[in-house]
N, C-alpha and C positions, 0 to 999 in steps of 0.2 A: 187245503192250500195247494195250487199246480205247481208241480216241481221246474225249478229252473234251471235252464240249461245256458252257457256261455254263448252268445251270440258275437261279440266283437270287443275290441277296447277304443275309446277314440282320444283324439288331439284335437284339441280346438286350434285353429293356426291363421294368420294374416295373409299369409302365401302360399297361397294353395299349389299350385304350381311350383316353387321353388323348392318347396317343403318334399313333395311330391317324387322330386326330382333326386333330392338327397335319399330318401328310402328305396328308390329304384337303383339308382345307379351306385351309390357308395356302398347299403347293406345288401343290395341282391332280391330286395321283397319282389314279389307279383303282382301286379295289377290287375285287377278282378271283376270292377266295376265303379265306375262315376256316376251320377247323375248330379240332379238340383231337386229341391223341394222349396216351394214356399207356401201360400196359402193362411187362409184366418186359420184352419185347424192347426195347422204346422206352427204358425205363430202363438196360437192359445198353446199351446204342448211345450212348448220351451220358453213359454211365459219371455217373451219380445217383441213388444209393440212391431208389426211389420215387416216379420224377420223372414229371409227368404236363407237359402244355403246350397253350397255347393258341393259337393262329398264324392272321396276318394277311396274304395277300398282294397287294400292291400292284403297280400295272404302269405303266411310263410310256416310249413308242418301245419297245418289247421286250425292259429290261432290269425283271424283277424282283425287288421291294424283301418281303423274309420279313423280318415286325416279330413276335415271341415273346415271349412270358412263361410261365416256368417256377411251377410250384410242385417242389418248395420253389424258392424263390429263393432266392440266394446276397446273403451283404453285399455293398450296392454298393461300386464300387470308386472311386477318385475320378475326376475330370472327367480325361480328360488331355490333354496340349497337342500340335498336329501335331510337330511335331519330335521327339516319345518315343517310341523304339522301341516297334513296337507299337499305337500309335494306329493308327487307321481311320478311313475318313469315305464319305460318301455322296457324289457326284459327279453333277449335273444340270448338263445344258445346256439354256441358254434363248436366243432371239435376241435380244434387249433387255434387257441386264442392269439399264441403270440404270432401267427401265421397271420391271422386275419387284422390283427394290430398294423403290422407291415406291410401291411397289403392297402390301409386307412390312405382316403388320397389327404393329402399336408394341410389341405384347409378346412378337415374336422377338426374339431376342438377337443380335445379329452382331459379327464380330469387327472389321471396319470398314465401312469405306462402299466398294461397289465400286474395283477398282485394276487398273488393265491394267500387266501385267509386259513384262519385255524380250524374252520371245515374242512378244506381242504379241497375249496371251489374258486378255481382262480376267475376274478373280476377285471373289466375294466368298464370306466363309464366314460361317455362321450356326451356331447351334445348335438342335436338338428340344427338347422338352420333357423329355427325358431327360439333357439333356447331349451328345447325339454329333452331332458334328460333319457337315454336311449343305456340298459347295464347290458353287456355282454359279456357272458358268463360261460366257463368251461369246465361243468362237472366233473 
C-alpha cells in the first residue's frame, strides 16, 4: 500500500468569493492559488453529471484550507450542529485566544465567548459565512 501524506482539507461553499473573503480578511489565512477545473474526467471523479469548479487554496503553518464552488451546485443542506454525525469544522490555532476573540470583526457569529475545558485547552467556535464551523483553539 503507498503511504499517505496530507495534502489539504476542503469546504465545499456557494460563495466563493464571499467565503474567500472571510478566511483572508477576518482569520489572517494566505492565499496560494485559484484556479477552475471542469471536463468529462473532472465530472466522472466527483461523480456530477457536468460539473465544472472553482477553487481557492488557502495556507496557514502548512495545513492547507481548499474552499470550492461547484457548478451546478447542489441544495444547500442545513447548518449542522458539532455533535451530528457527520459534521466537520476547520481547526486553527492561535496563541492568544481571547486577544484574537476581540480582535473577531461584530459580524462573525460565534457559538460563545472563549472557554477553556478540563484539558486545559481553551476553545472557541465560530462560524464562515457559509455556515461551517471554523474551532479556534489555544493549547
Amino acid at each position: 500500500m503507498s503511504n499517505l501524506s496530507a495534502h489539504h482539507v476542503g469546504l465545499t461553499v456557494s460563495d466563493l468569493e464571499k467565503t474567500l473573503a472571510f478566511y483572508r480578511e477576518a482569520l489572517g489565512l494566505e492565499l496560494v492559488d485559484r484556479f477552475e477545473v471542469g471536463g468529462d474526467a473532472f465530472a466522472d471523479a466527483v461523480d456530477v453529471d457536468g460539473a465544472s469548479a472553482r477553487f481557492a487554496h488557502l495556507e496557514t503553518d502548512g495545513v492547507r484550507l481548499e474552499i470550492v464552488a461547484y457548478d451546478p451546485e447542489a441544495p444547500a443542506r442545513p447548518t449542522s450542529d458539532l455533535n451530528e454525525p457527520g459534521a466537520a469544522h476547520v481547526g486553527l490555532a492561535v496563541d492568544d485566544l481571547e486577544g484574537f476573540y476581540e480582535g473577531l470583526p461584530d459580524e462573525v457569529p460565534t457559538l460563545s465567548e472563549p472557554r477553556t475545558t478540563e484539558s486545559g485547552t481553551s476553545i472557541c467556535f465560530l462560524r464562515d459565512p457559509e455556515g461551517n464551523l471554523v474551532e479556534v483553539l489555544e493549547a
